[in-house]
N, CA, C and O atoms as a CHARMM CRD file, in Angstrom:
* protein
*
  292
    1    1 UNK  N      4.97900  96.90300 -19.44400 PROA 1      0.00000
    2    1 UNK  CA     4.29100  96.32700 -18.31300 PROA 1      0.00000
    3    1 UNK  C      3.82300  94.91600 -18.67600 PROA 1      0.00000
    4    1 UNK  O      3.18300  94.56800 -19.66800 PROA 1      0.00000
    5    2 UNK  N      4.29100  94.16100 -17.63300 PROA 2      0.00000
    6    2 UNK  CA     3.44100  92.53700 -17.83300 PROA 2      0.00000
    7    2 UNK  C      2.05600  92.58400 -17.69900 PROA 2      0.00000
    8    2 UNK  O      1.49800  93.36800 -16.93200 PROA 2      0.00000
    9    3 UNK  N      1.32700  91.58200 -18.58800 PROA 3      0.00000
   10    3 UNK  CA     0.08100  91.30100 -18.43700 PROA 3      0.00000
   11    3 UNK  C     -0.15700  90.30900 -17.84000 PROA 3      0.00000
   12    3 UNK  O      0.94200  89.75500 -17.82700 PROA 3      0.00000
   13    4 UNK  N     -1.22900  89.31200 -17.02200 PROA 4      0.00000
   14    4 UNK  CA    -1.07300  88.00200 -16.43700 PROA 4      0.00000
   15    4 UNK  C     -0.71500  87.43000 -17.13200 PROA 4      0.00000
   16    4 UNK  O      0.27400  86.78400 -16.78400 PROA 4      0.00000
   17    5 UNK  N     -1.08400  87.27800 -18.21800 PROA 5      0.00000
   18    5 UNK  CA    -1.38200  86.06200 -19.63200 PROA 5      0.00000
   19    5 UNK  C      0.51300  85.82700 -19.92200 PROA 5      0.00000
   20    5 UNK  O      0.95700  84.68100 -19.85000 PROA 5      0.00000
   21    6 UNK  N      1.46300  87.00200 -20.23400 PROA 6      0.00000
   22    6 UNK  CA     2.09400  87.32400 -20.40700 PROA 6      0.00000
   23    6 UNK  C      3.01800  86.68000 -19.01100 PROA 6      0.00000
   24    6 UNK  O      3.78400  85.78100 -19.36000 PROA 6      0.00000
   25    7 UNK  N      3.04000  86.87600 -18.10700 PROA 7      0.00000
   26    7 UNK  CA     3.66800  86.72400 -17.11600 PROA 7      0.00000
   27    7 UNK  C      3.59800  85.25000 -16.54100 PROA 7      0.00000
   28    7 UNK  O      4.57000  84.69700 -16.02800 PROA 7      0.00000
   29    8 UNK  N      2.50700  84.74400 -16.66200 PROA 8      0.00000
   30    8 UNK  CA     2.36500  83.66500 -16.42200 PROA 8      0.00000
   31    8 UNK  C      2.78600  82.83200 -17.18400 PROA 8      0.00000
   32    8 UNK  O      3.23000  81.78600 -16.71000 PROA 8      0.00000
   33    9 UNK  N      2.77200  83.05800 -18.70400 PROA 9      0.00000
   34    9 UNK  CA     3.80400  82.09000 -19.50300 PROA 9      0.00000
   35    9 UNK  C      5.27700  82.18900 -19.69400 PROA 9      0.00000
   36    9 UNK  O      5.97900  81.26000 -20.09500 PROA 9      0.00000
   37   10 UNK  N      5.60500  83.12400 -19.44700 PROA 10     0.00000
   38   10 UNK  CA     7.11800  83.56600 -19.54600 PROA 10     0.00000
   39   10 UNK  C      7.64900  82.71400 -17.81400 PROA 10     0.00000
   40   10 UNK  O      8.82800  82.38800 -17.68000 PROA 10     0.00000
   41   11 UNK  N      6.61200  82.45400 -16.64000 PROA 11     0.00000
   42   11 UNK  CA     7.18300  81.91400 -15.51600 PROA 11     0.00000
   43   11 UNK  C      7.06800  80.11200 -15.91500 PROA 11     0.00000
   44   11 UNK  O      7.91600  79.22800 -15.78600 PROA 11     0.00000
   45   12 UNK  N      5.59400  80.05700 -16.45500 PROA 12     0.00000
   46   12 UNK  CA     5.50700  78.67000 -16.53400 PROA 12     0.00000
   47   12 UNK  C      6.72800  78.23500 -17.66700 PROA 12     0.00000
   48   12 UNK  O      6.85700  77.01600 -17.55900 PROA 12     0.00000
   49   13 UNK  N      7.62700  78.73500 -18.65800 PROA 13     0.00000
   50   13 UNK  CA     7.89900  78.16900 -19.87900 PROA 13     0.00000
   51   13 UNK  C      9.47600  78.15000 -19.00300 PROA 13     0.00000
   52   13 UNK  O     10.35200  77.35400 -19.34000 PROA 13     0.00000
   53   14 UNK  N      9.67000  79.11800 -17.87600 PROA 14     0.00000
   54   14 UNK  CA    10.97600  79.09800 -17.28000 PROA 14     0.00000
   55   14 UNK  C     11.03500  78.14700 -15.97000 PROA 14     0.00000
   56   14 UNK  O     11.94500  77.36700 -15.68800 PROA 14     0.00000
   57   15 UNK  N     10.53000  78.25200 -15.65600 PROA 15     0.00000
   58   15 UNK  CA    10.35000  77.33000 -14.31500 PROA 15     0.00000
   59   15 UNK  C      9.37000  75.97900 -13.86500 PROA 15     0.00000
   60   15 UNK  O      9.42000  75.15100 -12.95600 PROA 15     0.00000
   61   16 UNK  N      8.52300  76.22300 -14.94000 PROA 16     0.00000
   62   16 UNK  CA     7.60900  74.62800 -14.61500 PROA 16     0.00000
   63   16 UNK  C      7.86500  73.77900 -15.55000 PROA 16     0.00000
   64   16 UNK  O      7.12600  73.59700 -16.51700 PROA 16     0.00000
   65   17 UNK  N      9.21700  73.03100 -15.28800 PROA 17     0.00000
   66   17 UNK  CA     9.95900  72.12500 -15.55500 PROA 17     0.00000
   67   17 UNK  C     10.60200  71.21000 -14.66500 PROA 17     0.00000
   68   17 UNK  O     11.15500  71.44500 -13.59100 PROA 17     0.00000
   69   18 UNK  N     10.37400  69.62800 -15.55900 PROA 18     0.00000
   70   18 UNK  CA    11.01400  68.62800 -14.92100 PROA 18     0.00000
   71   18 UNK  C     12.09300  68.19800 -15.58100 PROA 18     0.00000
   72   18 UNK  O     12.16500  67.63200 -16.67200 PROA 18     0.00000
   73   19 UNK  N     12.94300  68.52200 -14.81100 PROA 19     0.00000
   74   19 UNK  CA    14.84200  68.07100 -15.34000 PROA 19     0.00000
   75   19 UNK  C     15.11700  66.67400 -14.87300 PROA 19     0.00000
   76   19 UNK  O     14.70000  66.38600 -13.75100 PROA 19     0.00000
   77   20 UNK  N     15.64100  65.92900 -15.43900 PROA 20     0.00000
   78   20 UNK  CA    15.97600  64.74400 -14.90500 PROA 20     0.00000
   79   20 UNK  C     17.22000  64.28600 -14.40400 PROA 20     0.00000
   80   20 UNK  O     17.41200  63.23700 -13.78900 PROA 20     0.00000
   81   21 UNK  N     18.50000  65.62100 -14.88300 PROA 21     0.00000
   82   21 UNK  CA    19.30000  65.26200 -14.50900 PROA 21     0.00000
   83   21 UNK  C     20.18600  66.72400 -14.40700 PROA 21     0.00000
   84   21 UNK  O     19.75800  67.75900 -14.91900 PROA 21     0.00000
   85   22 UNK  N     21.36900  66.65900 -13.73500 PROA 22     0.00000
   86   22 UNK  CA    22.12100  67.80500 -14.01100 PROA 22     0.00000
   87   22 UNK  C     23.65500  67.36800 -14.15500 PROA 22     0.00000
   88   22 UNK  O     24.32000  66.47100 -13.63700 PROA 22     0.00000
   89   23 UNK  N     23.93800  68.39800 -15.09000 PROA 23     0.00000
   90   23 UNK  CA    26.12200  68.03200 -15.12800 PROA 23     0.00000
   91   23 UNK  C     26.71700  69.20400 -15.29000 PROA 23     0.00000
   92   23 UNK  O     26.54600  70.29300 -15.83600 PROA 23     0.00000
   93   24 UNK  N     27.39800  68.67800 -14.70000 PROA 24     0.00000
   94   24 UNK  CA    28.79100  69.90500 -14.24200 PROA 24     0.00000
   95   24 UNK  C     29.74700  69.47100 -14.75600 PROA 24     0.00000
   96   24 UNK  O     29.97600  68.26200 -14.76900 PROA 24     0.00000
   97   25 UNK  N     30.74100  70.60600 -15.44700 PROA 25     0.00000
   98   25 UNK  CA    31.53600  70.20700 -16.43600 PROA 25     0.00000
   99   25 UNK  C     33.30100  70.39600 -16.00800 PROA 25     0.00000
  100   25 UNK  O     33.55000  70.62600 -14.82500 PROA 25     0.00000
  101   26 UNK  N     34.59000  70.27900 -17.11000 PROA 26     0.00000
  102   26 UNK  CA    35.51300  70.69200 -16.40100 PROA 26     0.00000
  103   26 UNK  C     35.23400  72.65100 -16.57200 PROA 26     0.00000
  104   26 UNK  O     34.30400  73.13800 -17.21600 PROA 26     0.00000
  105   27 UNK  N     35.91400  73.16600 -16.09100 PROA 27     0.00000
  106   27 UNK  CA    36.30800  74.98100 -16.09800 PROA 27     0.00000
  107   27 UNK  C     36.29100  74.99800 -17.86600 PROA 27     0.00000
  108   27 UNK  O     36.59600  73.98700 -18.49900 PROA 27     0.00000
  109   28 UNK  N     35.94700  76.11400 -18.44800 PROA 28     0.00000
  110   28 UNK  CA    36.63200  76.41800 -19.72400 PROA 28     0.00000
  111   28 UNK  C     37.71300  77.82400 -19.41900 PROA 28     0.00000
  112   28 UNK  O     37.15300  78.81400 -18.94800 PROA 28     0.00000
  113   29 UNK  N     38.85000  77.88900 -19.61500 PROA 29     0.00000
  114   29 UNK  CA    39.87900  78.98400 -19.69800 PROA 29     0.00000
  115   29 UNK  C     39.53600  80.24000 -20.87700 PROA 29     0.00000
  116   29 UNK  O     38.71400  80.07700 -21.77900 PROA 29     0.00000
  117   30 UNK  N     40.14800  81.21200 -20.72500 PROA 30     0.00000
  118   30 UNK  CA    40.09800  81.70500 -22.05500 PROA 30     0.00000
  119   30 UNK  C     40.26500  81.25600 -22.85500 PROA 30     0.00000
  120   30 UNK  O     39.41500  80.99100 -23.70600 PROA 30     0.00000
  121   31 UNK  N     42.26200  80.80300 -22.92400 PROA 31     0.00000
  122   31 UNK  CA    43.18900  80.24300 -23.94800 PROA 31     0.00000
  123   31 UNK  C     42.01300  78.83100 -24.55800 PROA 31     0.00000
  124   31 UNK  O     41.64400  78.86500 -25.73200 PROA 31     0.00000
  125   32 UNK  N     41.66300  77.99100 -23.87400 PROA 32     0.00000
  126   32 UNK  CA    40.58200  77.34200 -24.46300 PROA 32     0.00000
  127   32 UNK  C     39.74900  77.32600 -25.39500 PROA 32     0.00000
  128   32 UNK  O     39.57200  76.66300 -26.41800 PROA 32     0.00000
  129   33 UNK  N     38.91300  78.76300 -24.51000 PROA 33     0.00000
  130   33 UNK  CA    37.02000  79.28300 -25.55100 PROA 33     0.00000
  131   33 UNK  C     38.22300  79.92800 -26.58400 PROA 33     0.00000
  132   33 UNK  O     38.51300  78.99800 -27.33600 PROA 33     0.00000
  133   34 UNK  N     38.84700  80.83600 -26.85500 PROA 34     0.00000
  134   34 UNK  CA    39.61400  81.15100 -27.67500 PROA 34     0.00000
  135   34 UNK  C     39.53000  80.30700 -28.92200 PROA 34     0.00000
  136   34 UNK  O     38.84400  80.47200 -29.93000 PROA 34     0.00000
  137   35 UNK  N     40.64400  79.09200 -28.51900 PROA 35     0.00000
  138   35 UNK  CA    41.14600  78.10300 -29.19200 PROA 35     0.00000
  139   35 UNK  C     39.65500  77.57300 -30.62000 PROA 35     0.00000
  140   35 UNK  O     39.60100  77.72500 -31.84100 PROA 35     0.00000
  141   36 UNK  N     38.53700  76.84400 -29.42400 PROA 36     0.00000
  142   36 UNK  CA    38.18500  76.49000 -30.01000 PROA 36     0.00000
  143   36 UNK  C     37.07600  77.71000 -30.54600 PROA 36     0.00000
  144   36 UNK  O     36.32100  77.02900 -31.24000 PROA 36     0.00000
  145   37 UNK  N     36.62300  78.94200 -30.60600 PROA 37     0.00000
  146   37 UNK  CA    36.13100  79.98600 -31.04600 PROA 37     0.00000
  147   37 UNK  C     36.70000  79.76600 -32.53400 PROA 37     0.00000
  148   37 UNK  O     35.98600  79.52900 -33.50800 PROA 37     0.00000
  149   38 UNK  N     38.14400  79.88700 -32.55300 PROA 38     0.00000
  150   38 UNK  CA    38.93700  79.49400 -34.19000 PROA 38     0.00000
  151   38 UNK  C     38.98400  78.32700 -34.47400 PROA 38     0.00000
  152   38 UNK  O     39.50700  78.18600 -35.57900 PROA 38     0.00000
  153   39 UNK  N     38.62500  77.18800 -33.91300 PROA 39     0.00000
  154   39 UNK  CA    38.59900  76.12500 -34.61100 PROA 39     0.00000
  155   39 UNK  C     36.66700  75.96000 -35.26200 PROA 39     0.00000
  156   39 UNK  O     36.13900  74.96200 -35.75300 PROA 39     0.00000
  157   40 UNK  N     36.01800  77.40400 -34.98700 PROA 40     0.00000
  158   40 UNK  CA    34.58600  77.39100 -34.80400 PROA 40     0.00000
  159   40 UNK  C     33.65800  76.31700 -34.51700 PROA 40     0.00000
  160   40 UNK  O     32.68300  75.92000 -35.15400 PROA 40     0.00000
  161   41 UNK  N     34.24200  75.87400 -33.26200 PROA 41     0.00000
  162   41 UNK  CA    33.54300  75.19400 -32.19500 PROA 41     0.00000
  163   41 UNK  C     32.78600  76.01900 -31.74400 PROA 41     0.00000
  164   41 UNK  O     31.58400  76.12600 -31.98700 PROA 41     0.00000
  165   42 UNK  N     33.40700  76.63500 -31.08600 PROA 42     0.00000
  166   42 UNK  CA    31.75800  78.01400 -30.54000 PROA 42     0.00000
  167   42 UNK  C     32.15700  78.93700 -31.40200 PROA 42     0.00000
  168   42 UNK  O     33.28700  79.03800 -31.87900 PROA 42     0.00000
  169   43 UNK  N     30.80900  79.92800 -31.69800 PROA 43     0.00000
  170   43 UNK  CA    30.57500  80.79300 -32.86700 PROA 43     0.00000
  171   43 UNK  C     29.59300  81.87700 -32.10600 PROA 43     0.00000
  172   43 UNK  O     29.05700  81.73100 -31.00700 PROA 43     0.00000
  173   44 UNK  N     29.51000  82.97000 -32.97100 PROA 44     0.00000
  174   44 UNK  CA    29.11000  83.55200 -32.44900 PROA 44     0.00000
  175   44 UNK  C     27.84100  83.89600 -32.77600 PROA 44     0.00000
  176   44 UNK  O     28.04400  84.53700 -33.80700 PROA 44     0.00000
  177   45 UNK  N     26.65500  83.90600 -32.59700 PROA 45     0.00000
  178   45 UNK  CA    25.26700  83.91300 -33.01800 PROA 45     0.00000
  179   45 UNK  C     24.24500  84.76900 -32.89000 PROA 45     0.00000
  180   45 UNK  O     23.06300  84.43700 -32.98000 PROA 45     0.00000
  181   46 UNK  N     24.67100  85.94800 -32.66500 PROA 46     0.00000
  182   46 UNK  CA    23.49500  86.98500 -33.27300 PROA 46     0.00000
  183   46 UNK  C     23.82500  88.04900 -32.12300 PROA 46     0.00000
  184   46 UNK  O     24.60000  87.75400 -31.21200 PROA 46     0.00000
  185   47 UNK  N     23.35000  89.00200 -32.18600 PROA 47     0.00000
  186   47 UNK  CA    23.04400  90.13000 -31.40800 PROA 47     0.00000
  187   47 UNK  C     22.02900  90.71100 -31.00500 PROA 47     0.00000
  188   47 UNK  O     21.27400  89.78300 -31.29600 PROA 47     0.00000
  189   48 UNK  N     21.37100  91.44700 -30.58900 PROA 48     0.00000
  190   48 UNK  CA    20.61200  91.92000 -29.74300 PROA 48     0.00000
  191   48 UNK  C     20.32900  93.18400 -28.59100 PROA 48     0.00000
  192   48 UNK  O     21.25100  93.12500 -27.77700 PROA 48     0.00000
  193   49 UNK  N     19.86200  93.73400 -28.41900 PROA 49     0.00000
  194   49 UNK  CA    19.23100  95.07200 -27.89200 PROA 49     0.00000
  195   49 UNK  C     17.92800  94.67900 -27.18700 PROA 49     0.00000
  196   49 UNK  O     17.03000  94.56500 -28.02200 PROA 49     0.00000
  197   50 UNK  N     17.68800  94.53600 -26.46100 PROA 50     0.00000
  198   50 UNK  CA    16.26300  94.28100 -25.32800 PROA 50     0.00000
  199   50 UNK  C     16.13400  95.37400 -24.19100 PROA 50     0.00000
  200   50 UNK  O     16.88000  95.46200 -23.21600 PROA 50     0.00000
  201   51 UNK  N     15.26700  96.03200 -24.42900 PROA 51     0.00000
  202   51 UNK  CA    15.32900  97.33600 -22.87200 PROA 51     0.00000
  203   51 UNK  C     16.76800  98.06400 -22.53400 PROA 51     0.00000
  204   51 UNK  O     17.24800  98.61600 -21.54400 PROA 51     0.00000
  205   52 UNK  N     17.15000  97.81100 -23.71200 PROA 52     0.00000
  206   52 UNK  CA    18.74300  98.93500 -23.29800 PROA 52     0.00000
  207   52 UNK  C     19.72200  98.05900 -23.08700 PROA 52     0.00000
  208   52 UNK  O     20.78800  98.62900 -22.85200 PROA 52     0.00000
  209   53 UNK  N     19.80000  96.50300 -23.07500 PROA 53     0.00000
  210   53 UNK  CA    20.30500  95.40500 -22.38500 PROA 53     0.00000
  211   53 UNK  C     21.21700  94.93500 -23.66500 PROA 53     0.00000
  212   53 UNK  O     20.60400  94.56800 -24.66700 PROA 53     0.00000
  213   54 UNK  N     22.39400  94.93000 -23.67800 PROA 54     0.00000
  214   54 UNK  CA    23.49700  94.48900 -24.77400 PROA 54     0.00000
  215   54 UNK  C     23.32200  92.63200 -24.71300 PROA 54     0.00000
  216   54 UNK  O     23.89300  92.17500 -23.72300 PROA 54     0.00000
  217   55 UNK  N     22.75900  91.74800 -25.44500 PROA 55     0.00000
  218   55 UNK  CA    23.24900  90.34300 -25.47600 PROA 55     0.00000
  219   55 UNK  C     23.56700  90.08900 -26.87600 PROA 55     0.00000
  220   55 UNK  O     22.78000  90.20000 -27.81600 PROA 55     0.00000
  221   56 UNK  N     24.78100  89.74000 -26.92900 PROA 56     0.00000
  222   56 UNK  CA    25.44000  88.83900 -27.93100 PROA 56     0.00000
  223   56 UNK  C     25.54200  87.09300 -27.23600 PROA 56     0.00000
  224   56 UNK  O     25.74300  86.85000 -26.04600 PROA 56     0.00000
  225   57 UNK  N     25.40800  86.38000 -27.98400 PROA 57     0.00000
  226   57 UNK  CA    25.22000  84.66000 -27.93400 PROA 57     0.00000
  227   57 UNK  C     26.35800  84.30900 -28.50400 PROA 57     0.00000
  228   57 UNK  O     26.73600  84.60500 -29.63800 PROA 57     0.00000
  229   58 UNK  N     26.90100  83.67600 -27.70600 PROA 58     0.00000
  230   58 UNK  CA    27.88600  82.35300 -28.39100 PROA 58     0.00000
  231   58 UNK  C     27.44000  81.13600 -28.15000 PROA 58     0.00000
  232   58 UNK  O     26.87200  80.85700 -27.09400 PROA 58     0.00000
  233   59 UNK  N     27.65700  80.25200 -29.13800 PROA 59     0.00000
  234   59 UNK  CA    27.01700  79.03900 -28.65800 PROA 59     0.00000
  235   59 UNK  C     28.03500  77.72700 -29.56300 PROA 59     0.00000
  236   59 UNK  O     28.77200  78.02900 -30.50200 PROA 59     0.00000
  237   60 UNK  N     27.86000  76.18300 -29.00500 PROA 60     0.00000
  238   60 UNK  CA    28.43800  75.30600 -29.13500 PROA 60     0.00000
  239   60 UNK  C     27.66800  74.51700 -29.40100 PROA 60     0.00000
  240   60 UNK  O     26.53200  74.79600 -29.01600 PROA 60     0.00000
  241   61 UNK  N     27.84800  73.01200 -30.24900 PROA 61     0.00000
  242   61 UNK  CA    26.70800  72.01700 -30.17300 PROA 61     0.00000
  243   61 UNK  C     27.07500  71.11800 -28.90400 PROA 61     0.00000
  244   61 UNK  O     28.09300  71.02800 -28.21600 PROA 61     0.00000
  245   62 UNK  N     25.63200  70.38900 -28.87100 PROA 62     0.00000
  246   62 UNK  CA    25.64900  69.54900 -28.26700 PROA 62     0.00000
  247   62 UNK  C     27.53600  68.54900 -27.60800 PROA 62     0.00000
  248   62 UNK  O     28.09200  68.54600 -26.51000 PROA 62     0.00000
  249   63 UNK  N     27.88400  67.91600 -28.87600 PROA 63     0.00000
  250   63 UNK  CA    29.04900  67.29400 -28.63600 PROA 63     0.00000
  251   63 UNK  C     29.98600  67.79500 -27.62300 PROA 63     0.00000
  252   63 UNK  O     30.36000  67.09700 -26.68000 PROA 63     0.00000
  253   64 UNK  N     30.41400  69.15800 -27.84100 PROA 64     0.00000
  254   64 UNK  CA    31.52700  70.05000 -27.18900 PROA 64     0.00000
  255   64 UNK  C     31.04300  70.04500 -26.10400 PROA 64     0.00000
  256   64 UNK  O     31.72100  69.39800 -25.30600 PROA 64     0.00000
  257   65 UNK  N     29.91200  70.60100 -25.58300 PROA 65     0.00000
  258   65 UNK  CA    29.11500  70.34900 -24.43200 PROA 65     0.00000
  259   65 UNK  C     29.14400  69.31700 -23.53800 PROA 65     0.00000
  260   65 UNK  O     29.21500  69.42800 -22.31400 PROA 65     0.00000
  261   66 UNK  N     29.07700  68.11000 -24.30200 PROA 66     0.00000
  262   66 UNK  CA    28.80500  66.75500 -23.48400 PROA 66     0.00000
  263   66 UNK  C     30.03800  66.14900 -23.36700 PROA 66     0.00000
  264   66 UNK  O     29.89800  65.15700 -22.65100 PROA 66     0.00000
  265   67 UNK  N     31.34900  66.29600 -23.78600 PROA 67     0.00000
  266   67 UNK  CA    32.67500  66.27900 -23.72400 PROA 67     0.00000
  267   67 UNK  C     33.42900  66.92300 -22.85300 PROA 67     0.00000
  268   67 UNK  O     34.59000  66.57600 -22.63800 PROA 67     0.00000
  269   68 UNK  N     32.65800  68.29000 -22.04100 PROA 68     0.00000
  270   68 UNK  CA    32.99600  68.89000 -20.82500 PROA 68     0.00000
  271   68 UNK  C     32.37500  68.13300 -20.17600 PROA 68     0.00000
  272   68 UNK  O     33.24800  67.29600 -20.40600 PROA 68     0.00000
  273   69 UNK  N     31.35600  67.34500 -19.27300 PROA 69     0.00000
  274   69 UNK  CA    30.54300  67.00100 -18.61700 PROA 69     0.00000
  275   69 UNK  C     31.86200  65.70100 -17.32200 PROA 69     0.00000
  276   69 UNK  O     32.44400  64.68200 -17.69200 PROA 69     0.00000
  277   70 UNK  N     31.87900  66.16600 -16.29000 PROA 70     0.00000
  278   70 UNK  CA    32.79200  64.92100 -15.15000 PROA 70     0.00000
  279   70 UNK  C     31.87600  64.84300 -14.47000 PROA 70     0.00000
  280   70 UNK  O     32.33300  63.97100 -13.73200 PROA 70     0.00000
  281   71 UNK  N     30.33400  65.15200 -13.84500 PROA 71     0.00000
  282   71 UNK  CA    29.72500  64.44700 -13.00500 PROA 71     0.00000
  283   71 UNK  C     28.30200  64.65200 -13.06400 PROA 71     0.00000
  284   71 UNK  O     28.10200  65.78400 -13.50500 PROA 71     0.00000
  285   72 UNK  N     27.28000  64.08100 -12.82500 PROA 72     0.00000
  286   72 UNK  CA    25.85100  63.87400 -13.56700 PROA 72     0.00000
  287   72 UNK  C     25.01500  63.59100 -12.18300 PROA 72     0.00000
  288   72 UNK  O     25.33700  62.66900 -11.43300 PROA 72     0.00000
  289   73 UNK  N     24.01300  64.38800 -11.93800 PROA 73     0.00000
  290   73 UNK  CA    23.13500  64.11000 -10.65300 PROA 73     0.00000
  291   73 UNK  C     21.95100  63.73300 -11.08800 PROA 73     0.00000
  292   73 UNK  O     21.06000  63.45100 -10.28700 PROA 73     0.00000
């Protein structure tokens, strides 16, 4: 069960934010995330169990990221 204290920071730390910008990138394919998965561009970073909830993380740096990016609001 949430507590206020609890609830209220988990909303403020998700949502009371100022973004300055947003980008949208090209598609990634499988054959792609694949590709670069073995070139360990993205990797795979930990696992996890939360309330019965399966998350595994893959993740990329910055660069790979900002190298998908075609339009910026």
């Amino acid at each position: 069960m949430w507590s206020k204290q609890d609830l209220e920071q988990y909303i403020n730390n998700k949502f009371n934010n100022k973004y300055e910008k947003i980008c949208f990138g090209r598609p990634i394919s499988f054959d792609v995330w694949i590709q670069k998965f073995k070139e360990k561009i993205i990797y795979y970073d930990g696992y996890s169990s939360i309330n019965g909830r399966w998350r595994g993380c893959f993740r990329a740096n910055n660069k790979f990221w900002n190298e998908l990016i075609i339009e910026e609001y």
